[in-house]
C-alpha positions, 0 to 999 in steps of 0.5 A, a space after each residue: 106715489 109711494 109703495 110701501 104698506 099704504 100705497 100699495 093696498 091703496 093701488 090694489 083696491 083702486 085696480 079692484 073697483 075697476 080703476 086704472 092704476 099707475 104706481 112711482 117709487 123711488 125703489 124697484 124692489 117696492 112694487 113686489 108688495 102689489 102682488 102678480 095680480 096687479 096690472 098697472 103700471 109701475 114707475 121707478 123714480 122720484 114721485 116729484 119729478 115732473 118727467 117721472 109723473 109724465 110717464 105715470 100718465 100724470 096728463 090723464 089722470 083724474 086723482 093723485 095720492 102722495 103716500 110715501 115715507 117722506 113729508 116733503 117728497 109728499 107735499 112737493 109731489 102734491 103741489 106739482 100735481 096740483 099747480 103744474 098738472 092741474 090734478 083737482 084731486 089730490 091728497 098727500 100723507 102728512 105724519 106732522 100734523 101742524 104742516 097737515 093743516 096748513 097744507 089743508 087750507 092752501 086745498 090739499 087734502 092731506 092725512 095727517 097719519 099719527 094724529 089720525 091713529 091716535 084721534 081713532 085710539 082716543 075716540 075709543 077710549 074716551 065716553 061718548 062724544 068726548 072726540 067727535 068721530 070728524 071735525 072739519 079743518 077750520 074747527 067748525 062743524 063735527 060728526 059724531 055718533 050717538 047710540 040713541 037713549 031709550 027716553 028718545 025711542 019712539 020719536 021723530 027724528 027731526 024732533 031730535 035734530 029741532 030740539 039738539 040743534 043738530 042734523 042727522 047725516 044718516 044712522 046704522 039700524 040692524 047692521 044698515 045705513 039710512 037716511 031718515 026722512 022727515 017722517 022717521 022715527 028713532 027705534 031702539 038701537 039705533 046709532 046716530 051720526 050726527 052733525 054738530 056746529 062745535 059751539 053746540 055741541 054741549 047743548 046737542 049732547 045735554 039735549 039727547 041725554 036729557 030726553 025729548 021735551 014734550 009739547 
């Protein structure tokens, strides 16, 4: 639901990985922005409105995204996709972020899109693990990425996840993603994204600016 900047570039990279796509908004002239290439279908009406959603293909749909202008059209149209269609993955674009989270724990994934560009804006500005890169909705646990101190080049990955108290997800090398295994062993340049309990984080950061301990 929604074709404005968001929605529609989120349509036609769903339509390019090969997925069927269905396209409400309130306005026609809207799904101008799909392009002539795109082939799915385009709905014209109110993104909540249990008839319109029926003729989306709501019934056959495996995701719904609410992507419009509107806070309240977008939760509405969320909850009836979830509570009416029974539509397990569902996501609504939220701009207050307050009513993000809240929306979150009653289990609909939201985008809280003010509070998103600003926490990408901070998270360049400010030094290394100051904001981590994702902080799960009850606060909990963080993702951050780390560049690796030369005093760690040389040791095993899971020295560094024993003594930081923290689990390695995966590290960018030489451009590429992976997925270090017990045996790995930090090189130079490496990146770390790593998972942190909040209340450790301190210690994490401490820890890797510190250098390993030596047994």
């Amino acid at each position: 639901m929604g074709c404005g900047r968001v929605g529609s570039t989120l349509a036609r990279s769903l339509e390019d990985r090969n997925h069927t796509v269905a396209v409400i908004d309130s306005e026609p002239d809207a799904f101008r922005r799909l392009g002539p290439g795109f082939n799915g279908d385009k709905v014209a009406g109110v993104g909540f409105d249990q008839e319109v959603l029926e003729k989306a293909g709501i019934r056959r749909a495996d995701a719904f995204a609410a992507v419009s202008s509107g806070d309240n059209s977008n939760i509405i149209a969320a909850r009836v996709a979830r509570e009416t269609f029974g539509i397990e993955q569902v996501v609504a674009r939220i701009y207050d972020p307050g009513r993000a989270e809240v929306y979150q724990r009653l289990g609909i994934t939201t985008v809280a899109t003010v509070k998103w560009t600003a926490d990408q804006v901070l998270r360049r500005l400010v030094p290394a693990g100051a904001e981590p890169d994702f902080r799960d909705p009850s606060g909990t646990i963080r993702v951050d990425q780390v560049p690796v101190p030369l005093s760690w080049v040389g040791t095993r990955t899971r020295d560094l996840e024993e003594q930081s108290r923290s689990r390695i997800a995966w590290l960018d090398r030489l451009g590429e993603g992976v997925l270090p295994s017990s045996e790995s062993v930090v090189q130079e340049g490496d990146l770390l994204h790593l998972v942190i309990r909040e209340e450790n984080a301190q210690h994490a950061y401490r820890v890797i600016e510190r250098g390993p301990e030596q047994e």
